[in-house]
N, C-alpha and C positions, 0 to 999 in steps of 0.2 A: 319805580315808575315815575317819570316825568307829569305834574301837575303843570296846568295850564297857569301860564307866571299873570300878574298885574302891574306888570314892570311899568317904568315910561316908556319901557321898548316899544309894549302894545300900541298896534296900528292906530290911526284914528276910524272913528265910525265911519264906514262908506257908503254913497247911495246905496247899492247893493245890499249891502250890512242890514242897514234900515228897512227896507223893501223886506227883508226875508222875517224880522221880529215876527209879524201876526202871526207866520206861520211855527213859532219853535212853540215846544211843548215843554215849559219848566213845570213840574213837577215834584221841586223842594216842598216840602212843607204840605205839601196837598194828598188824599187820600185815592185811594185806588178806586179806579170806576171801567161800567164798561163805557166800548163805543158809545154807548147815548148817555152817556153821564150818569149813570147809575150806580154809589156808592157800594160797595165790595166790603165785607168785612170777612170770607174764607177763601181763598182760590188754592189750596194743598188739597181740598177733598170735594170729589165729583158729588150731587147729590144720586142719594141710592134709599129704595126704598126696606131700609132695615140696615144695620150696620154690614152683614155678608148679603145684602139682596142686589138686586141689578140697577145699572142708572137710570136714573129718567130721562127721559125725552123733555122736558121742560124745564132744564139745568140750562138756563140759553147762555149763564155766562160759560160753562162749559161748552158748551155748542160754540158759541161765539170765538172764545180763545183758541178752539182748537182750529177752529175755520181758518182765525186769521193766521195760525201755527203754518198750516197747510197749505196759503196760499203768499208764503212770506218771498217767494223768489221770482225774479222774472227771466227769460231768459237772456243768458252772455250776451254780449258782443262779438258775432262772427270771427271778427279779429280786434284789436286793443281788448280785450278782453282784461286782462292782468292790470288793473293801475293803479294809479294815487292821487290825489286834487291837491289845489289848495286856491287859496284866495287872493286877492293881491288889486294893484292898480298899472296902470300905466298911465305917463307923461309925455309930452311932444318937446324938445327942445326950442323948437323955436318954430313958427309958421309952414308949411312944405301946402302953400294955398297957390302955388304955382305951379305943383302938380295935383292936383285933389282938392275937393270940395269938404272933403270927409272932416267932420269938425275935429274930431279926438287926434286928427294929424293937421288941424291948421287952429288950434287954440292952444296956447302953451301954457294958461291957467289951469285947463283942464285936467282933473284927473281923472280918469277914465276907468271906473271899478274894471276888474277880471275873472274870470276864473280858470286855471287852468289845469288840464289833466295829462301827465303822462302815463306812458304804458310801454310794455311788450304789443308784441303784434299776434306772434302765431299761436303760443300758450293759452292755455286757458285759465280762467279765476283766479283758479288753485294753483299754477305752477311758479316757479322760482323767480325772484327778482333779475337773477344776474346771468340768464342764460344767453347765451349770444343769440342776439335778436335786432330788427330795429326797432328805437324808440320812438312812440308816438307823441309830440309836442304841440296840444291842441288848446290852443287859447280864445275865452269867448268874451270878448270885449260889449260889456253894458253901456253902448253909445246914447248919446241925446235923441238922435236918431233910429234906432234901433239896432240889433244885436250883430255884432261882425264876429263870424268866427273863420279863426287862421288856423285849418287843419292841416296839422306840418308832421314831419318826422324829424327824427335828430341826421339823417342821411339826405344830402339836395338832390338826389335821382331817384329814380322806382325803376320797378323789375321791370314793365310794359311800356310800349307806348300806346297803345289802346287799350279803353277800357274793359271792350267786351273780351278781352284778356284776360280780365283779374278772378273768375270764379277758378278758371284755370289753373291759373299759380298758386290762388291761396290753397286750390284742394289739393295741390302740387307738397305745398309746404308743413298741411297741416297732417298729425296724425293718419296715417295709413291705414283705408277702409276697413279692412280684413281683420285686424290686431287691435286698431287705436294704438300703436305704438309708434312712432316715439313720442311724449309729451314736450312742446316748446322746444322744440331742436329740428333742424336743417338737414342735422347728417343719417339720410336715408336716402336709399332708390327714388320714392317717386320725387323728390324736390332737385333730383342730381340727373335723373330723366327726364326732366322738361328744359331744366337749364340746360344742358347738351341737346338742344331739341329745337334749343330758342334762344338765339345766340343774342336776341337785344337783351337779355339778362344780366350780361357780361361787368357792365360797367358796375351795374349794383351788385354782383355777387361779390366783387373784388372791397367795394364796400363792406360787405356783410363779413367777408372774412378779416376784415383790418380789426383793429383795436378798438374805431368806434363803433362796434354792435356789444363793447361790453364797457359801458362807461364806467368813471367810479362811481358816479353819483348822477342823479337828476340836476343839480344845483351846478356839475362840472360836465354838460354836458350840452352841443350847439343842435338849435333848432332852425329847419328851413321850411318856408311855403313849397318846398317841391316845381309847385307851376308857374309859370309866367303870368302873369297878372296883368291887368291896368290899372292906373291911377287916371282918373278926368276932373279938371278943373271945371271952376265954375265957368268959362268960354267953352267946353266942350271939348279942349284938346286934351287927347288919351299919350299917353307914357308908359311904356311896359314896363314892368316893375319884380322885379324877384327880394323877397320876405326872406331875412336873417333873425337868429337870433344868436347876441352874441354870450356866453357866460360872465360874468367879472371876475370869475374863479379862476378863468382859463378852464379849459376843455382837456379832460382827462380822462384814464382811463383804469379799468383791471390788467391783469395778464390772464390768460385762461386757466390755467393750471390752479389760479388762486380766484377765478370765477367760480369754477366747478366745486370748490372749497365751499365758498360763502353761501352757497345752494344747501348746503347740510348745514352748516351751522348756523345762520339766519335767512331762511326762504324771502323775507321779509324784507331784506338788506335796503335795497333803496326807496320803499317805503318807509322805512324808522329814520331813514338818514332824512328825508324831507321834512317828516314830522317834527323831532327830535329839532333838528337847524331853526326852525320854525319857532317852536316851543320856546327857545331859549334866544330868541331875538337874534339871531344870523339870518336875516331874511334874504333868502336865493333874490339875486337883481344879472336882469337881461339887460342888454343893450338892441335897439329894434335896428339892425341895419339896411337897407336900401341902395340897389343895384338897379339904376335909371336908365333905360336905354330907348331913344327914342323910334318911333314906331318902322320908319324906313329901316334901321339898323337889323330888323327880325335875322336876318341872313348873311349879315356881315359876318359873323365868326367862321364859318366853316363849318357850319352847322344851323339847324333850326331849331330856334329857341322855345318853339311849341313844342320840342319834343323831351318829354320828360324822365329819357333816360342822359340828359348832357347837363354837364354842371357850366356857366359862365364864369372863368377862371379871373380871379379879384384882380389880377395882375391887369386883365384888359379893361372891366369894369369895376373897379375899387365899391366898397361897400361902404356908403355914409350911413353911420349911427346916427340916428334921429332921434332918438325916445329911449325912456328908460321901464323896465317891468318892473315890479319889486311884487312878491310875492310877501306877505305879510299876516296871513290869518289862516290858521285850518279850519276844515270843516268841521260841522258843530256834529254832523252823521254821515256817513259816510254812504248808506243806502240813498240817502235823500240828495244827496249833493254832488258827489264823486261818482255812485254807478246811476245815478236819474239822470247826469247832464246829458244831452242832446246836443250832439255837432252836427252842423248839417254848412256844406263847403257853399253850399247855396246860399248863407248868409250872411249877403253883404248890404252895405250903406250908401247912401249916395258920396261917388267921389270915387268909389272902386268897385272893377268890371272885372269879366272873365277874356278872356280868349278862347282859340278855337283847339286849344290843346285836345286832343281828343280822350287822354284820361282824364282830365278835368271835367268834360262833357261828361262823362260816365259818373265822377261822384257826386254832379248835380243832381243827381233822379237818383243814385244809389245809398247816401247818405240819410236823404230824404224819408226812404222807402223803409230802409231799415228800421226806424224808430216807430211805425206803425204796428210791428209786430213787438218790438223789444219792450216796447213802452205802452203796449196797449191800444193805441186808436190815436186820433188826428190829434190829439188835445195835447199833447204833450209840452206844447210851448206856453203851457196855462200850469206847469209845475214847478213850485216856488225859484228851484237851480235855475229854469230854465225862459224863468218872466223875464221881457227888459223891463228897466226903467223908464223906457219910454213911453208913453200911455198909447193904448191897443186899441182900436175902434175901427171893427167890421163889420160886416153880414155872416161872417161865416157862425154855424149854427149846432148845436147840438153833439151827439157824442158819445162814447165811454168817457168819463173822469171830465167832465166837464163842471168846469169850476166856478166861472164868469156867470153871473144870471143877469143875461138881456132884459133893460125895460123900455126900448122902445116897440110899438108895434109894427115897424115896417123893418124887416130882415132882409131888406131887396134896393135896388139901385136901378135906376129911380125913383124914389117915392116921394111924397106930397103928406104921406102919414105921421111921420118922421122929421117935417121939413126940410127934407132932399140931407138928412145929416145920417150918418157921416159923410160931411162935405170933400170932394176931389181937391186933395192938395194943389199948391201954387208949384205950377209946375220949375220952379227954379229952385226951389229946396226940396221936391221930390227925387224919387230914384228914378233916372231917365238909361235905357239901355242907351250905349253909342250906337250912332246911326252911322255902322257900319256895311258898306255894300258885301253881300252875300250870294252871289249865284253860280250853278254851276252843275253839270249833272251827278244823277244819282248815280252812286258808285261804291262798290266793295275794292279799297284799295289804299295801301299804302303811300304816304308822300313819297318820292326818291331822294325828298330831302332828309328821310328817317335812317335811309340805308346803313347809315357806317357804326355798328356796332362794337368797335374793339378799339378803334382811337383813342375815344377818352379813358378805356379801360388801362390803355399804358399810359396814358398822361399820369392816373393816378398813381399805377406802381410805382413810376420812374420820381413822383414827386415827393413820398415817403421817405424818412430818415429811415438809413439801414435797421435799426430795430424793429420799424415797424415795417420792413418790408417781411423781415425774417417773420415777424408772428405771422402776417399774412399767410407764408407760403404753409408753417407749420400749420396754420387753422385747414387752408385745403389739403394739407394731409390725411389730416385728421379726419375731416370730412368726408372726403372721395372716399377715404378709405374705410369709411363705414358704409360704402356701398356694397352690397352683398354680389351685382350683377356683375359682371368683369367686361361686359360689354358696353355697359353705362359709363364705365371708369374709361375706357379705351373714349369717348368720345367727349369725357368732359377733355381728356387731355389732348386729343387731336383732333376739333372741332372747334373749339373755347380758348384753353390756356393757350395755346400754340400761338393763337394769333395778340394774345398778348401779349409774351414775353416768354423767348425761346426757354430759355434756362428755366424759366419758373415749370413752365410745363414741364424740362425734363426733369426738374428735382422732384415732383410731384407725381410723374409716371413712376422714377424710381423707387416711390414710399408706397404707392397701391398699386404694382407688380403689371404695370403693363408695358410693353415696348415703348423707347423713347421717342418723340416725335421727329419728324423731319422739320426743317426748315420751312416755313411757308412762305411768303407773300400776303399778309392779311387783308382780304378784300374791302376794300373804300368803293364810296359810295358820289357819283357825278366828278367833276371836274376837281371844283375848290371842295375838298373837305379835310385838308389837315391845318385841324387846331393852331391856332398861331403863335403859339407857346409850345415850348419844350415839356417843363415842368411849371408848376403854380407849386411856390412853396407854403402858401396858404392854406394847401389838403394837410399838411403832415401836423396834428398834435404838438409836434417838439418845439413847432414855433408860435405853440400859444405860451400868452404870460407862465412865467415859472417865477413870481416874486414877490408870493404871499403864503405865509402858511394859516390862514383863518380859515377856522372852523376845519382844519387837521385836526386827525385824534391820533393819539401818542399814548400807549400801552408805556407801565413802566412797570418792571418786575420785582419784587422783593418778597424778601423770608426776611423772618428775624435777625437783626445783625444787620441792615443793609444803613446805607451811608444816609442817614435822615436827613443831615444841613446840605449835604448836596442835593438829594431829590426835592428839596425846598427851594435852589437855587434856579433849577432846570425846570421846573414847574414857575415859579415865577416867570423868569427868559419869557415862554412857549405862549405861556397864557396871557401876556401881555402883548404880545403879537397875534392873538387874535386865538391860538391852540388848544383845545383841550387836551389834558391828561388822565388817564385815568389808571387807579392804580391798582393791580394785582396779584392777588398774595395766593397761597396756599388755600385759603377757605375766606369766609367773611367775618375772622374774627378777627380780631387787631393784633396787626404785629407789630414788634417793637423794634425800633431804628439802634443803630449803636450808640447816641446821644442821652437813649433812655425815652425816645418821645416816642407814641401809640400813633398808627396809624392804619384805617380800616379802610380796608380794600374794596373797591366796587364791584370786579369781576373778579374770579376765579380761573386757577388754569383748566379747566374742568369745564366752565361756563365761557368763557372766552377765547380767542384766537388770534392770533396775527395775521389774521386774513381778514379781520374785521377792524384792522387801525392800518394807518396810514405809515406809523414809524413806529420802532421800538426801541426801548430805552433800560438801560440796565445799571441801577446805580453800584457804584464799589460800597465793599464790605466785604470780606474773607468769610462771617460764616455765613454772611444769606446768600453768596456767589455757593459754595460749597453743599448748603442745600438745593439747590435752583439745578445743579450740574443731577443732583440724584431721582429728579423729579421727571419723567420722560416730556410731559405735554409741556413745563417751560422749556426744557431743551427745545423741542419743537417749533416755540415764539423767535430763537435764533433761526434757527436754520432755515425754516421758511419765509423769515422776513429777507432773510440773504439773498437765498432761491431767488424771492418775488422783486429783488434789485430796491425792495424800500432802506429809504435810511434807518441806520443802525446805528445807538448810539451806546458803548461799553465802556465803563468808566474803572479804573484799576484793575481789582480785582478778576471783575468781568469777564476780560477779554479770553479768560480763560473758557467762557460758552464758548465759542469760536471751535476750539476742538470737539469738547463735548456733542457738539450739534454737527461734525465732521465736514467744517466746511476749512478751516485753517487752512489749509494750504491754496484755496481758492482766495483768502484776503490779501489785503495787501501785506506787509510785512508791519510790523509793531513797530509804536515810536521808540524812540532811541531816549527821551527826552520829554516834556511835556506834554503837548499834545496835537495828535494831525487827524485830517477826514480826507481820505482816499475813498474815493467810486464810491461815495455816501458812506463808510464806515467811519464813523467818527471815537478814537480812542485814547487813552489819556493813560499816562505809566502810574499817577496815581490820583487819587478824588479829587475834589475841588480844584483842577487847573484850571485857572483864568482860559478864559476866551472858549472854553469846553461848548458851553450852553449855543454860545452864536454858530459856532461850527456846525452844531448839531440842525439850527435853525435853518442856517442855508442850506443844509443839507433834504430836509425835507420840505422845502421851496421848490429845489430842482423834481419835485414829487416821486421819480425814480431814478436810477442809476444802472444803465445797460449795460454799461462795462463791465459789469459782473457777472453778465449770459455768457454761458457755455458757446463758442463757436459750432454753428453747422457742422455735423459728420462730414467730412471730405467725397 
């Protein structure tokens, strides 16, 4: 177990930080009492009158404990349900007071406390970190002003363009009334009968099936505001504005095969991994990017930028990184901080506005409403996570959990009791809505600006590196083909896929047994509406940074007998560059290298996996290769790091797993000579070869290697 470090690493104290003291409850050194502070010296026995007689009714710390036993849970989050927090700041590079008034984006002294939380969406509490899902990316900035929160996903589109859509799709997505089956998973009838049902789906489904619904990590992994937005300046001119967030990690991802792995062997997975990075001073850092486009422009793409299933391809509006996030501190509890926070998309500062997006309309009231029942009652922005910094002063009054006590007499506006205080802000550092003209009749109706469903779904395919177009097609395999109706299946593929991408639909009628589609014509939507790019090679992962390996973990395998002065060498290399190592033996008693030196293992082949490190590494040594070959779960650390395309690192002896793990004939062929890395195996004819370690490095920079997937069946 990781202890919380007192490094220099540790962040400095933040407003934030400070604000939350009166509220922690240390309890070092001090004795057990109840709620009213009353000293406890038994709580192991109920009082009873007789040692076998009954309890009393006047045992209140009994009473008391159990009550608060009984009443320890609130309910989920309809969806984000599953997540993690942490803590951190954010910076402005330099002034952006040309678009926005908002201080925390036009003071570059600033550092601007955070907190933020990601999640799964459809899962509940309890289910897995690493199921394919999207991630929720919801950051609440403790402004001078008051609280801004950027409620994002790691995906730029959603399934809807209107709001009063969404009870819809979530009941679509979420476990099946009848059963509650399946938990945190997509691939069923009713979430594959509405998307064939509801063709704006399109563009996000093709999302949801790519590689980013299964990141590696929180820390490698891009967040967006979803909606168009405005920024207003202090003149009053508005800027539509779309929220990035960019990783420093670069943006990565699982393969599913080795998702569905890490679901049994740590449910937890990208919770530990946040924690853990955290703990040990690797603080996760975002870059805030910024997509300006002025307000005439709403229509200039070929599309409307209100509509929240289209992404703005960087190729025509390039994204300026403005700002920096650093994430820097975990919660001190994780009920209090992480499931009490309160997003509400309504919370913004003077300097930034909404638009008429119409799911955006929808999480202004829905966000809101939520936390009423989740949280209890109105009060909820009076709970330590969820105070700003900014000082509070209203009329509004009373409550469950109300925390604040009022002393002045007048709770009303105007008063004279009071001295007319709280006084009406100057209106030039207040929050003023844009005086926006607004008219028009009432109407149940679609834009015909929203119509073109399927366009930017092939923008995406076509802008995919071939790997990730293959997982793509394999995830809707997969999927459709856990639909059980055959008539649902017939209309994801000739309704949906078709007007994607011919092939993709027929490769994917041909996996869940329905006739292949014909040829269509995909229906477009008014005059101008094709995209004005081909491809944005900005969607595809392969062209995020690949030129760090910090904060990689690197499994290294040994039994007794294994090359110690090399694995000293390769562990140097890694962890000098930013990598951990961790090493794995047999059990967790010390095994002995060939040099004679002890070395004790952190994980076990037993407790550990190759679906929980980034690369694996195997040092020479003839008798600890020759146990390692007898041992079925290290054989296994090969062969599914192979499978999963991570770098492999076999050093002399070694290369003999290769067979063992029956992947040989899939590697490349063996050096003749010192030492080569082919499609990330990196192998040496015998230990200690120069240049080994750096080979090994770059290899796990490039973070996978596809050239080593089985081609498509024919």
């Amino acid at each position: 177990m990781r202890l919380r470090k007192t490094s220099a690493k540790n962040p400095p104290t933040s407003l934030k930080s400070e604000s939350l003291e009166p509220y922690r409850m240390h309890s070092e050194g001090q004795v057990l009492t109840t709620d009213q502070g009353i000293p406890i010296s038994e709580t192991d026995n109920s009082l009873k009158a007789g040692v076998r007689g009954p309890t009393l009714l006047e045992d209140f710390h009994f009473r008391e404990k159990m009550m608060r036993f009984d009443h320890e849970r609130i309910p989920e989050r309809v969806v984000h349900a599953r997540g993690a927090g942490a803590h951190g700041y954010f910076q402005v590079y330099k002034s952006l007071e040309k678009y926005t008034q908002a201080r925390f984006l036009t003071d570059p002294s600033l550092r601007t406390p955070v907190f933020v939380r990601f999640s799964t969406v459809g899962g509940s509490r309890g289910s897995a970190d690493t199921v394919r899902d999207v991630r929720g990316f919801a950051t609440k900035f403790y402004t001078p002003e008051g609280n801004f929160d950027l409620v994002g996903n790691n995906i730029p589109v959603f399934f809807i363009q209107d709001g009063i859509k969404f009870p819809d799709f979530v009941h679509s997505v979420k476990p099946e009334p009848h059963n509650e089956i399946p938990q945190a998973s997509s691939a069923h009838d009713s979430l594959w009968d509405f998307v064939s049902l509801v063709p704006e789906t399109t563009h996000m489904v093709m999302w949801l099936m790519s590689d980013r619904a299964i990141p590696r990590s929180f820390r490698m992994m891009e967040g967006f505001g979803v909606h168009t937005f405005r920024l207003v300046n202090a003149e009053g001119k508005a800027t539509l504005v779309k929220f990035h967030w960019k990783p420093l990690l670069g943006t990565h991802s699982l393969v599913w095969d080795e998702s569905q792995k890490v679901s049994g062997k740590d449910p937890d997975f990208h919770r530990r991994d946040l924690w853990e990075a955290i703990e040990d001073g690797n603080f996760p850092e975002y870059e805030l990017g910024l997509q300006l486009i002025p307000e005439e422009d709403v229509l200039k793409y070929g599309f409307d930028l209100l509509d929240a299933t289209k992404v703005l391809p960087e190729e025509l509006v390039p994204v300026q990184r403005v700002g920096k996030l650093t994430l820097d501190r975990n919660p001190d509890n994780f009920f209090a901080e992480t499931e009490q926070v309160a997003f509400c998309v309504a919370n913004v500062v003077p300097g930034i506005d909404f638009t008429n997006d119409p799911l955006m309309q929808a999480r202004l009231f829905s966000y809101l409403d939520t936390q009423l029942t989740r949280l209890g009652g109105p009060n909820f922005a009076e709970l330590p996570i969820n105070k700003p910094v900014a000082p509070v002063h209203n009329h509004q009054q009373d409550g469950f959990g109300r925390q604040t006590i009022p002393t002045s007499r007048a709770n009303y506006h105007p008063n004279s009791l009071g001295g007319g205080c709280p006084f009406l802000a100057n209106p030039k550092q207040a929050f003023t809505h844009l005086q926006e003209r607004v008219d028009g009749r009432k109407i149940r109706q679609r834009s015909a600006s929203f119509d073109d469903h399927f366009s930017q779904a092939t923008l995406f395919y076509k802008s995919l590196s071939k790997p990730e177009q293959e997982h793509l097609v394999a995830a809707l395999e997969f999927e459709v083909g856990k639909v059980e109706r055959k008539e649902i299946r017939e209309r994801v593929v000739n309704q949906i896929l078709v007007n994607v991408d011919l092939e993709v639909a027929t490769r994917v009628a041909r996996a869940v047994g329905v006739a292949p589609p014909k040829p269509v014509k995909p229906p477009r939507a008014g005059k101008k509406t094709k995209t004005p790019v081909e491809t944005s090679p900005a969607l595809s992962m392969q062209n995020t940074p690949h030129d760090s390996i910090k904060t990689r973990k690197i499994a290294a395998l040994v039994a007794d007998g294994f090359a110690g002065k090399e694995l000293a060498h390769v562990r140097k290399t890694l962890e000098g560059l930013g990598a951990t190592v961790e090493v794995v033996g047999p059990t967790l008693s010390p095994v002995t290298s060939l040099e004679g030196q002890q070395e004790v293992p952190l994980k076990t082949y037993q407790t550990a996996s190759s679906v929980l490190y980034d690369a694996v590494y195997v040092p020479g040594g003839e008798k600890s290769v020759e146990a390692l070959k007898r041992v079925p779960l290290a054989v296994d650390f090969v062969r599914e790091a192979f499978v999963h395309c991570k770098p492999l690192a076999l050093s002399g002896e070694a290369a003999a797993l290769l067979d063992a793990a029956g992947v040989a004939r899939l590697a490349p062929p063996p050096p003749k000579k010192g030492v080569e890395a082919t499609v990330g195996v990196v192998r040496s004819v015998k230990t200690e070869t120069k240049g080994f370690s750096q080979l090994f490095a770059d290899a796990i920079a490039a973070h996978r290697h596809w050239a080593r997937e089985a081609p498509p069946p024919a």
